[in-house]
C-alpha positions in Angstrom: 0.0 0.0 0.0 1.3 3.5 -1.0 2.9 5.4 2.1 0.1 8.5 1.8 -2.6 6.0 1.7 -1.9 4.9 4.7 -1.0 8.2 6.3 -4.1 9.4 5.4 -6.2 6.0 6.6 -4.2 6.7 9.7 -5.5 10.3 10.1 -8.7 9.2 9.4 -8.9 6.7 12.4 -7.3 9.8 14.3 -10.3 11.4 13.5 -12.8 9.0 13.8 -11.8 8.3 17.8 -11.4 11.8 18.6 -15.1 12.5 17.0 -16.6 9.8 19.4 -14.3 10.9 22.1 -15.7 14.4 21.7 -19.0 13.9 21.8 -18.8 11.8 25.1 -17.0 14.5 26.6 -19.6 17.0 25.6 -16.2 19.1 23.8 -16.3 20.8 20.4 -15.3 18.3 17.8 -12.8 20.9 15.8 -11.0 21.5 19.2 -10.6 17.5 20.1 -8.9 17.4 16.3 -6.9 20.4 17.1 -5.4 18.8 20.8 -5.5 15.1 19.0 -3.2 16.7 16.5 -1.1 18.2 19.1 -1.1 15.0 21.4 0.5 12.9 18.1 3.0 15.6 17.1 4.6 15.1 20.6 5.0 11.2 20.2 6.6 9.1 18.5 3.7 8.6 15.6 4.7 10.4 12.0 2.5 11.2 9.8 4.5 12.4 7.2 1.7 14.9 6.0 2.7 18.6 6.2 0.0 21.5 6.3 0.7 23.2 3.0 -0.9 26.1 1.4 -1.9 23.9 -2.0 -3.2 21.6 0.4 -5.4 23.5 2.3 -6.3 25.9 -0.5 -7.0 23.7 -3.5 -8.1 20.7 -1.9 -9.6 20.7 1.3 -11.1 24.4 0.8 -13.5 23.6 -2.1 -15.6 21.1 -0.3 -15.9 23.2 3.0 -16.8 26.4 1.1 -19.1 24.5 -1.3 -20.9 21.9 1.2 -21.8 25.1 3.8 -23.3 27.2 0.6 -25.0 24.3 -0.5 -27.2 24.2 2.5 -27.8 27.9 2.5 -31.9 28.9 1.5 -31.9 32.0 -0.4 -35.1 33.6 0.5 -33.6 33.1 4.1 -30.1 35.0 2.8 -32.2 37.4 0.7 -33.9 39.1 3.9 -30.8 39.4 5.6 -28.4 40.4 2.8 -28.0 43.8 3.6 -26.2 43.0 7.5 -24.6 39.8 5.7 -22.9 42.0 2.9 -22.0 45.1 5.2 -20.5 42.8 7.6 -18.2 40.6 5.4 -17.3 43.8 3.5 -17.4 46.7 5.3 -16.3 44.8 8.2 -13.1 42.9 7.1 -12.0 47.0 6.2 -12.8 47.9 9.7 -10.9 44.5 11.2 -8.2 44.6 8.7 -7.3 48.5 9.4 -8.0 47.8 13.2 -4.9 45.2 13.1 -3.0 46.4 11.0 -2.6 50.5 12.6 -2.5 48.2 16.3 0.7 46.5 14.7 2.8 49.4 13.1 1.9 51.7 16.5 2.0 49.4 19.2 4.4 46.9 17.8 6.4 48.6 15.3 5.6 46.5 12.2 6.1 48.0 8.8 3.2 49.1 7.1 3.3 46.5 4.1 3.5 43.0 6.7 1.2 45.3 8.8 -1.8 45.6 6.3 -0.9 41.6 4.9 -1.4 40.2 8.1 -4.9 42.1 8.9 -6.2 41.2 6.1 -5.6 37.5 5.9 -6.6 37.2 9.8 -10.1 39.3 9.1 -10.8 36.0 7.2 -13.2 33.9 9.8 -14.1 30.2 9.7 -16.9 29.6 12.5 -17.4 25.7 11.7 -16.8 24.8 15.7 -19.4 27.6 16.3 -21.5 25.9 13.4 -21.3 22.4 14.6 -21.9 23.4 18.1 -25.0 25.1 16.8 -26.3 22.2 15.3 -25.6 20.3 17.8 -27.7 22.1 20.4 -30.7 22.6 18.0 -29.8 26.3 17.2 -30.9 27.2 13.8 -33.1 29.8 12.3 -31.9 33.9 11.5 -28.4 33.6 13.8 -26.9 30.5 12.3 -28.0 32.1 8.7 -26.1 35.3 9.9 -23.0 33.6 11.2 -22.7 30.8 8.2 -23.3 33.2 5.2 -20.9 36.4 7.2 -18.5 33.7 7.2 -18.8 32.6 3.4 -18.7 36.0 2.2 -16.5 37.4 4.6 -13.8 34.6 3.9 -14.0 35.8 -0.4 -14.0 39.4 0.5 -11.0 39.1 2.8 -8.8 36.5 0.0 -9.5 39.3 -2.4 -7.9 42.0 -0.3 -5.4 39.3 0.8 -4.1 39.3 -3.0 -4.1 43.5 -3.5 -2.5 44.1 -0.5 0.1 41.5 -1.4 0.7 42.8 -4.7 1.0 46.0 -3.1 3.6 45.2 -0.6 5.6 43.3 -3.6 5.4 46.5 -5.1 7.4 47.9 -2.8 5.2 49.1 0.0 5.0 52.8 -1.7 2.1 54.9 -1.8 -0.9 53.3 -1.3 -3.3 53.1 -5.1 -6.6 54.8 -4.9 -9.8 54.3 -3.6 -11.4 54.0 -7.2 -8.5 51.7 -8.6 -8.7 49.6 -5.2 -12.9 49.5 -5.7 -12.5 48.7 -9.5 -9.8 45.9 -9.1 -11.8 44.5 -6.0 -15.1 44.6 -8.3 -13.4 42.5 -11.0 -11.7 39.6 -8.8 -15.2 39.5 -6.6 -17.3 40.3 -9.5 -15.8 37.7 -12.0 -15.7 34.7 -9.3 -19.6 35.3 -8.3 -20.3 35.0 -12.1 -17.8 32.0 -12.9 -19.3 30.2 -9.7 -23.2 30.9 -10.7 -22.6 30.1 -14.4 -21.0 26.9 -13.3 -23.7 26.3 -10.6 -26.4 26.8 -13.7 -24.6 24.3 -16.1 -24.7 21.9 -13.5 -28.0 22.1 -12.9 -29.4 21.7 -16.6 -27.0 18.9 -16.7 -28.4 17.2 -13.6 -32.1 17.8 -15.1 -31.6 15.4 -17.8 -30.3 12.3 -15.7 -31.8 10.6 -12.5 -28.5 8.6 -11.7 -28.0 9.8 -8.2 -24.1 8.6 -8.7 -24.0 11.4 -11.7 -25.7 14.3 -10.1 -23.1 13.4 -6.9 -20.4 13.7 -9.0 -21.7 16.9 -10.8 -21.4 18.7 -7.3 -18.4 17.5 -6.9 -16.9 18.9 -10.6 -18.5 22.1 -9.9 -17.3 22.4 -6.4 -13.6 22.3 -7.8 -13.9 23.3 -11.2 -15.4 26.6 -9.7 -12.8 27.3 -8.3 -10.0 26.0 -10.4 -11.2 28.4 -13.5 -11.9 31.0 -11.4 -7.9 31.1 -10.1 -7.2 30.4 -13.5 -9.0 33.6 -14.6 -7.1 35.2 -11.6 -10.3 36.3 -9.8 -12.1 34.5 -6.8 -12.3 30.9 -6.5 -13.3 31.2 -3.1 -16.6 33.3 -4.0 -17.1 31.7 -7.4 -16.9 28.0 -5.1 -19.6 29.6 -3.0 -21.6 30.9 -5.6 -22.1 27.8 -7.5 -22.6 26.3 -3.9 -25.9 28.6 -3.4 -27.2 27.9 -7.2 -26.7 24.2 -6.7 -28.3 24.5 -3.3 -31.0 26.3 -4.3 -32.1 25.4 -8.0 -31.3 21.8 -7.2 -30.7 20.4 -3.4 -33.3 22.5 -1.6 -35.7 23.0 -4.5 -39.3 21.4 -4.1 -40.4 18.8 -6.7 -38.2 17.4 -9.0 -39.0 19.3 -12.4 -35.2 21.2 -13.5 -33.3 20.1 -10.1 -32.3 17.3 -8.6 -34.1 14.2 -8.6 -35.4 12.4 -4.9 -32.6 10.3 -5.1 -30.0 12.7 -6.1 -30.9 14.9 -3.4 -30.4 12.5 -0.6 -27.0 10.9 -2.1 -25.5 15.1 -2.6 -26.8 15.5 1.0 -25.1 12.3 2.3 -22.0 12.9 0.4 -21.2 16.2 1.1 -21.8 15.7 4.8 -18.8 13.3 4.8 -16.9 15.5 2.6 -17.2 18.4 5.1 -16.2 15.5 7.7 -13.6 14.7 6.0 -11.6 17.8 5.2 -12.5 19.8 8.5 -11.2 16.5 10.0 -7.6 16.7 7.9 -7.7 20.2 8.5 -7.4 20.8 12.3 -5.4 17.8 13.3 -2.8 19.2 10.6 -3.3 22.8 12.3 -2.6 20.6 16.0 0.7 18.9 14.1 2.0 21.8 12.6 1.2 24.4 16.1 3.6 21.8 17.8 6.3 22.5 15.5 6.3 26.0 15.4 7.7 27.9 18.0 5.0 30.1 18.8 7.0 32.0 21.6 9.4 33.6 18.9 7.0 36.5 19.0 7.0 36.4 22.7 4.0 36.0 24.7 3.4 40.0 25.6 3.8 40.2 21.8 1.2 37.3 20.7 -1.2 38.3 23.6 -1.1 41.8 22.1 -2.1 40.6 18.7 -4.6 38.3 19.2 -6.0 40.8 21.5 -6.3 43.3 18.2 -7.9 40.8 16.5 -10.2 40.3 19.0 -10.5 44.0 19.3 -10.5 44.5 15.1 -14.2 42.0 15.6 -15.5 44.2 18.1 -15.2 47.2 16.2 -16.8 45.2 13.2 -20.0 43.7 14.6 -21.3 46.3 17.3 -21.1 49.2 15.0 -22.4 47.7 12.0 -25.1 45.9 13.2 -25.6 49.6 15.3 -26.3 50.6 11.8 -29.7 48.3 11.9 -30.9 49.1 15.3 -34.0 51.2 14.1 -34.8 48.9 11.0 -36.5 45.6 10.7 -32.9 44.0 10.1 -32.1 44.7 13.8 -29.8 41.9 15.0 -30.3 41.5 19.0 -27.4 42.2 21.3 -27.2 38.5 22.8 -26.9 37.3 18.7 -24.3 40.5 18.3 -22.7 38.8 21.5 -22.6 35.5 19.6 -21.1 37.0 16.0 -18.1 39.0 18.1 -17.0 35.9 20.3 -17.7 33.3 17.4 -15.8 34.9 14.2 -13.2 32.1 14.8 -10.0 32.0 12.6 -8.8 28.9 11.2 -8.5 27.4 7.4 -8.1 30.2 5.1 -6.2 32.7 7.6 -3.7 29.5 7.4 -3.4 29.3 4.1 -2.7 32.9 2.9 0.0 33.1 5.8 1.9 29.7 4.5 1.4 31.1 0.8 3.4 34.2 1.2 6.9 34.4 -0.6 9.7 33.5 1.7 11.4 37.1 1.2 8.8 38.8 2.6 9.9 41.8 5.4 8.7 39.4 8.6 7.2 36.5 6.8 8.1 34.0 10.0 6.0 36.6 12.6 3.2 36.8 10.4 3.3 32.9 9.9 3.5 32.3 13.9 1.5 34.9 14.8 -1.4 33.5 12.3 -1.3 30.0 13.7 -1.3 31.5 17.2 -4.7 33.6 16.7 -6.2 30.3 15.2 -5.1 27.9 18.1 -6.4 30.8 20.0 -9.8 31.3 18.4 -10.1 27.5 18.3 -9.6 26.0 21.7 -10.6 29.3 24.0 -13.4 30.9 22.2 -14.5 27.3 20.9 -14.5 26.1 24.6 -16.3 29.1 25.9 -18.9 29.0 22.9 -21.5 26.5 24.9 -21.4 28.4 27.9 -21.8 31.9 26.5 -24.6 30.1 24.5 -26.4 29.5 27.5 -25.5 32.6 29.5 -27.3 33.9 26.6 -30.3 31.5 26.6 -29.6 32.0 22.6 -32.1 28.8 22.0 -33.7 29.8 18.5 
């Protein structure tokens, strides 16, 4: 048997015993994985298996971004789309330029590393927050909000991830303008939503001329990557054109009533199935690779004044973007309540993208090792303490939609 194969069957098992392991202890599963990880970097047991950026990005990605969009009801979204958008836009601006003037006057970074970090940690991945949800039986209007922020907010934030790179590659120098900034943005954001829903529609018509269940599977599963493979290829989002083609999918096809120009009763059950274990699966790989690499990286070259400092920006970066914007709502029908505001600030965990953009920056980049160290310490953060804390705040709350 190949060596991977049997790295990754061995992972696998990994994960299979901390999920049941987990759930007798009543912990979240993401954070067993991450301290599982951990626990079998510090013995003798190798996997061999490195967290990568090409590994997180263009594998494992895809089927988390896709499987949560797929799930997703539009006339749900479509009333809260306003919030949604102002907070994965707006806000990852406020976060970003939170961390990132914390960092040059409180730390002393340079601008460039500065503004590169921000941005790539404004990226949040709530799926322990998600699963815990589920898990307790809350649904409804705040798991809609914190899912689709999340989505969106994780394709705004790669976006600004890849101008503010190009800028600091530049050289750092004056910073381009607000309408060059908006018009690049509106292209890369833009040209993925359309990639993704053209791909999402082809599917579809596809799917509405066969009832093999196997077929229409494996048509989610070409659009989920091929999304956003053509999109990168294109060099605009993959990550929004993957979710895109995840909400047309979900909603012309998965979550569609009847079975006229969508998926057939079969089909619909075998996506459902499949993309639950997909999910499983990669968020599985994901954080035990996040717990093996963590043990490897010495997280105290920052310094523990220093790392406390920065994940106490972040922390205040979220503040500044969920309490003011949703402030913005207060008087309208689309006012979110302060216990669910309570719930978006302390659950806007950081963990698989953040990861990625950090490992995929060029090696000769002004304090590349920081920013790497200081990324992986915000997620281990995010992922054990607020992940830990979730439940109880959660019932502090009486948040029981």
């Amino acid at each position: 048997m190949p060596d991977i194969t049997t790295r990754i069957i061995g992972l696998l098992v990994a994960a299979i015993f901390v999920a049941l392991a987990a759930r007798r202890l009543r912990l979240p599963y993401t954070v067993g994985l991450v301290l599982a990880g951990v626990a079998m970097a510090l013995s003798p047991v190798h996997t061999g298996i490195r967290l990568t950026h090409d590994l997180i990005f263009f594998l494992l990605l895809p089927p988390l971004l896709f499987e949560a969009a797929l799930c997703i009801h539009w006339p749900a979204l479509r009333r809260d789309l306003l919030p949604v958008i102002a907070l994965s836009t707006l806000g990852v601006a406020i976060a970003a330029a939170t961390v990132a003037a914390g960092l040059v006057l409180l730390l002393g970074w340079q601008v460039a590393p500065a503004l590169v970090f921000a941005v790539l940690i404004a990226a949040t991945d709530p799926v322990a927050v998600i699963a815990l949800f589920k898990d307790l039986g809350i649904g409804g209007r705040l798991l809609l909000l914190v899912e689709t922020e999340s989505l969106l907010n994780d394709g705004v934030a790669a976006v600004f991830f890849s101008l503010a790179l190009t800028w600091a590659a530049a050289g750092g120098g004056v910073l381009p303008s607000a309408s060059s900034t908006v018009q690049t943005f509106g292209v890369a954001a833009g040209g993925g939503l359309v990639i993704g829903a053209g791909c999402g529609l082809l599917a579809i018509l596809i799917a509405g001329r066969t009832c093999e269940r196997v077929v229409e599977t494996a048509l989610t599963a070409v659009t989920a990557y091929g999304s956003f493979y053509m999109a990168e290829h294109f060099h605009v989002s993959g990550v929004l054109a993957t979710v895109a083609s995840g909400l047309v999918m979900g909603n012309l096809g998965l979550l569609r009533p009847g079975q006229d120009g969508g998926l057939s009763g079969g089909g619909r059950a075998a996506v459902e199935s499949f993309w639950e274990f997909a999910a499983f699966l990669a968020n599985s790989l994901v954080f035990l690779l996040i717990g093996l690499a963590v043990a490897d990286i010495s997280l105290v070259r920052l310094g523990p004044a220093k790392l406390a400092a920065i994940i106490a920006l972040v922390l205040a970066g979220r503040a500044l973007t969920v309490y003011p914007i949703c402030a913005l709502f207060w008087r309208s029908r689309l006012a979110i309540p302060a216990r669910q505001q309570h719930v978006l600030f302390w659950g806007g965990l950081r963990g698989a993208l953040a990861l990625a953009l950090a490992l995929a920056l060029p090696v000769g980049m002004p304090r590349r090792d920081e920013i790497v160290v200081a990324t992986f310490g915000v997620v281990v953060f995010s992922v054990v303490v607020q992940g830990l804390t979730m439940q109880p705040l959660l019932w502090l709350l009486k948040t029981n939609e």
